[in-house]
N, C-alpha and C positions, 0 to 999 in steps of 0.2 A: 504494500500500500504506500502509497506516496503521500507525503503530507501538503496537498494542497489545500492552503484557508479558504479556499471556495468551495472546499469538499465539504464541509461541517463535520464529515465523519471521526475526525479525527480529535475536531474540538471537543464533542460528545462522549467519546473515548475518555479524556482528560479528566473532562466533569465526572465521569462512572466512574473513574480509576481514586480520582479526590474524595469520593463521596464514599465510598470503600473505603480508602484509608482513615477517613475523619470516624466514619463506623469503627473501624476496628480499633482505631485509637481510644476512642471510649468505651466501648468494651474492656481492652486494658486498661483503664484508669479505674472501673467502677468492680472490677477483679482486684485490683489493687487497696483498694477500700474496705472490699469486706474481705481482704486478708487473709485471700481460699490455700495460698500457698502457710501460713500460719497454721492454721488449721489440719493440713493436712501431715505438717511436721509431728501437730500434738497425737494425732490420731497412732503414728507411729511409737510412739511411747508412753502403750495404757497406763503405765505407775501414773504418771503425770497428771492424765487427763484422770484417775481416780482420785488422787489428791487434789484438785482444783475442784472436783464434785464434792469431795467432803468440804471441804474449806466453804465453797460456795453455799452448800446445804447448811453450815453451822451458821455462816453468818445472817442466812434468809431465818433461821430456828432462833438466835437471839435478837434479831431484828422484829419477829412478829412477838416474843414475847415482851420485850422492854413498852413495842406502839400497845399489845395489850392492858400493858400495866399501867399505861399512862392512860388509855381510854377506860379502863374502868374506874382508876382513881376520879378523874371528872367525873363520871357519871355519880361515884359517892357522894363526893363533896356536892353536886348538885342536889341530889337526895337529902342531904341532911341541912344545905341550905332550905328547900322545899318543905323538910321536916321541920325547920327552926319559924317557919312564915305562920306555920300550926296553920294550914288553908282545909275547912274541911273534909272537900272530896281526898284529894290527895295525900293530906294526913291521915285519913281512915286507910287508903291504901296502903302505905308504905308502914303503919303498925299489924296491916293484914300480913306483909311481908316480912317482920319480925317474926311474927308470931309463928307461921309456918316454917321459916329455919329455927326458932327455938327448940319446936316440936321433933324438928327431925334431929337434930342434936342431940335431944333426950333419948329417941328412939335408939341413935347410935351407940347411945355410952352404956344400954345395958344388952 
């Protein structure tokens, strides 16, 4: 083929051959990102990838008990604010709620 610029064919070629490479170029970039070669290093060495599962699991197990303990802590202090307001409906409920864990407490201890 000859490259004459009154052929177009050749321009066209240019642009497909650009537009390819600009595809492929980000394909490698967005490879490069999520770090499939990383990844596939770990997979090569289970000790590894079991030790980063434990570590990971431990931290998600004291992570949802500390958010636990701070979400029920509110929720008491709210309760004994609500207890201290003496509001009737909700003070009959929340001594309804004593009363039922006192009961079972008793039940427990013989």
């Amino acid at each position: 083929m000859v490259n004459d610029p009154k052929n177009g064919e050749t321009n066209t070629d240019e642009k497909q051959l650009n537009r390819i490479y600009k595809l492929t170029a980000q394909i490698a970039d967005e490879l490069e990102r999520s770090r499939i070669a990383d990844y596939t290093q770990l997979l090569h060495k289970p000790l590894r990838l079991i030790w980063l599962n434990v570590l990971a699991g431990t931290a998600r197990g004291v992570g949802i008990a500390i958010g636990f303990t701070f979400f029920a802590a509110t929720i008491i202090y709210v309760l004994q604010v609500l207890g201290a307001l003496n509001l009737p409906i909700i003070g009959d409920y929340i001594a309804d709620i004593v009363r039922i864990v006192q009961r079972q407490m008793e039940l427990k201890s013989y």
